[in-house]
BALOBA-1460 file (C-alpha; in Angstrom, 3 decimals):
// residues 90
<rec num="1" residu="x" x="88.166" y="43.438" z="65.158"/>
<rec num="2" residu="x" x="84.918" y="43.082" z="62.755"/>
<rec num="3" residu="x" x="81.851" y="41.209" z="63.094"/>
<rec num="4" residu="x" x="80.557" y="39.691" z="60.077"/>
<rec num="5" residu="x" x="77.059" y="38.914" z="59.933"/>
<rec num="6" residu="x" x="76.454" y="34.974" z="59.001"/>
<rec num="7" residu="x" x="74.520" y="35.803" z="56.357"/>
<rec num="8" residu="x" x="77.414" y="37.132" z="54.423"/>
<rec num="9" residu="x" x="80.146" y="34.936" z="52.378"/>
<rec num="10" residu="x" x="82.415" y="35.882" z="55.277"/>
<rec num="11" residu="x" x="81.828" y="34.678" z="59.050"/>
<rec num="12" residu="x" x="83.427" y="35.942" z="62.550"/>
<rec num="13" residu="x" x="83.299" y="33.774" z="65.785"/>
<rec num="14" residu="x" x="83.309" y="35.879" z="68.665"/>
<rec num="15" residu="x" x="82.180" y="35.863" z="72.098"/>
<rec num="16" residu="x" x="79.499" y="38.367" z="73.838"/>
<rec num="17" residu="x" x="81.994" y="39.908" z="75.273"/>
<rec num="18" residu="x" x="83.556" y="41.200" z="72.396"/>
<rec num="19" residu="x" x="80.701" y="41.787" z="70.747"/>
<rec num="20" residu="x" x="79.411" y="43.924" z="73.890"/>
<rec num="21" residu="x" x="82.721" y="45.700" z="73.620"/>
<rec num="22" residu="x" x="82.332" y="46.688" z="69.925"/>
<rec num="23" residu="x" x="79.367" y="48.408" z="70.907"/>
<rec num="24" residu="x" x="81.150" y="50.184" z="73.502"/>
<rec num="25" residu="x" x="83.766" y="51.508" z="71.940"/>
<rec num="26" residu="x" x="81.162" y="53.198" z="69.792"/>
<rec num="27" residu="x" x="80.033" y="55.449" z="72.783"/>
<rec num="28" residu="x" x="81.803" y="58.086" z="71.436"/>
<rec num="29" residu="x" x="81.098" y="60.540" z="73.849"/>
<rec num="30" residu="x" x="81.357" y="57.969" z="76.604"/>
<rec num="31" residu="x" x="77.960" y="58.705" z="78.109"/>
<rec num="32" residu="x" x="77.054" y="54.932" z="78.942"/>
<rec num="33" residu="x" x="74.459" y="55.355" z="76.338"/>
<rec num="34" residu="x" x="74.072" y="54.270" z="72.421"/>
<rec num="35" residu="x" x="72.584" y="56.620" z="70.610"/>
<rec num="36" residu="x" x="70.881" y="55.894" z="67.016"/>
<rec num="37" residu="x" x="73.874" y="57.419" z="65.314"/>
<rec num="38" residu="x" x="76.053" y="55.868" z="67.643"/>
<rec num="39" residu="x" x="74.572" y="52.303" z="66.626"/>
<rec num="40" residu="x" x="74.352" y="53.118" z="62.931"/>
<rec num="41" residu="x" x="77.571" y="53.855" z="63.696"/>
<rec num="42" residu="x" x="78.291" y="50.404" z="64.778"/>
<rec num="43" residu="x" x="76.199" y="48.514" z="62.341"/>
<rec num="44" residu="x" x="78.590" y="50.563" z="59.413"/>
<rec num="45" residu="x" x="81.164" y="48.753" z="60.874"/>
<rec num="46" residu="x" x="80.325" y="45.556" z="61.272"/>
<rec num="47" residu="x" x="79.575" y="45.038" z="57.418"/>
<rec num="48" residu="x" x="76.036" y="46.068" z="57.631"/>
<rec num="49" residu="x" x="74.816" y="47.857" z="54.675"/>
<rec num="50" residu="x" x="71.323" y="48.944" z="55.772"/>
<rec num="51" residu="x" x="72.981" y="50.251" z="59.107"/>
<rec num="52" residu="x" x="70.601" y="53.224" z="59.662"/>
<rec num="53" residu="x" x="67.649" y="50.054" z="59.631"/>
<rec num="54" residu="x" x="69.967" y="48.337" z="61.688"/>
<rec num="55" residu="x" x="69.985" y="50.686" z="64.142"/>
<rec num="56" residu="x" x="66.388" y="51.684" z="63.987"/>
<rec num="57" residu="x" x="65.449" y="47.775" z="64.571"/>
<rec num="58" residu="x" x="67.891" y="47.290" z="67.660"/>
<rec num="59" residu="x" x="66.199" y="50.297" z="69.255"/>
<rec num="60" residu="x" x="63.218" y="48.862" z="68.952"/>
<rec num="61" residu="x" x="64.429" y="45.186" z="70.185"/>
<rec num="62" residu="x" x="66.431" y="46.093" z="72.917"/>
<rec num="63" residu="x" x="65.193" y="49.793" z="74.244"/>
<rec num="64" residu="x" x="63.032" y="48.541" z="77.287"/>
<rec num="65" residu="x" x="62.594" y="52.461" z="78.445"/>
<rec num="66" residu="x" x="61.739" y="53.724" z="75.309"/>
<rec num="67" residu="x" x="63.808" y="56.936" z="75.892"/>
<rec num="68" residu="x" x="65.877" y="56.471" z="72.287"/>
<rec num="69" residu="x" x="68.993" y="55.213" z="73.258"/>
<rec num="70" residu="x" x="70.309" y="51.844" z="74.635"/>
<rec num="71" residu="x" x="72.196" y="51.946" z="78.043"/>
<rec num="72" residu="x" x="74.199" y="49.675" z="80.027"/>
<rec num="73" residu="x" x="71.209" y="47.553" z="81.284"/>
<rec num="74" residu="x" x="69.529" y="47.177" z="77.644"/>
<rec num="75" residu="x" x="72.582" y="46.568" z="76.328"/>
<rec num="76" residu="x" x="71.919" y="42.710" z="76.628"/>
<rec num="77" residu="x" x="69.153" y="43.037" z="74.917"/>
<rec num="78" residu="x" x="70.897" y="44.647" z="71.944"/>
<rec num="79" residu="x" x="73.351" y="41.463" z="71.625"/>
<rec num="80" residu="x" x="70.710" y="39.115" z="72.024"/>
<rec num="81" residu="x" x="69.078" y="40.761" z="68.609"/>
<rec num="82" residu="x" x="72.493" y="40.880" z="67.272"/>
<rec num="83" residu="x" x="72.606" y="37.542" z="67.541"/>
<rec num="84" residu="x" x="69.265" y="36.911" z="66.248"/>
<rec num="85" residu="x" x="70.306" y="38.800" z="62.720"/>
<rec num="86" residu="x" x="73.341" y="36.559" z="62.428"/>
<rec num="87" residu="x" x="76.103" y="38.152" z="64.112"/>
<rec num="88" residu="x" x="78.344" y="35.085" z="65.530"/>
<rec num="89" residu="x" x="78.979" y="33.623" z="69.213"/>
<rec num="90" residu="x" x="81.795" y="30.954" z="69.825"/>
């Protein structure tokens, strides 16, 4: 499965779900936590080609604790800013 970002010539509908489990299955060392590597990771991808800004910017947006990494309860927050950059929802 990829995620395209809207603003490219290619689009992706999927659900928060998914999306939430794209992010997931980047945990590689299944902690419950993101790491910024871990997002970059992610952003790589889904298409994005500035993923290490990517991943800086969703820490910012979506890490309430401020302890560098997003976990289960921010992770919410980091669809709701993936949303916000363009990734799709059906």
């Amino acid at each position: 499965m990829v995620l395209v970002s809207q603003s490219k010539s290619l689009s992706a509908s999927l659900t928060e779900e998914q999306i939430k489990e794209t992010f997931k299955r980047h945990d590689v060392n299944h902690d419950g936590l993101l790491s910024k590597q871990e997002l970059k990771n992610t952003f790589e991808s889904l298409g994005s080609k500035g993923s290490v800004y990517r991943a800086s910017r969703a820490l910012y947006h979506a890490d309430a604790n401020k302890d560098g990494y997003i976990n289960e309860e921010e992770l919410n927050r980091l669809i709701k800013y993936a949303v916000q950059i363009g990734y799709t929802i059906k």
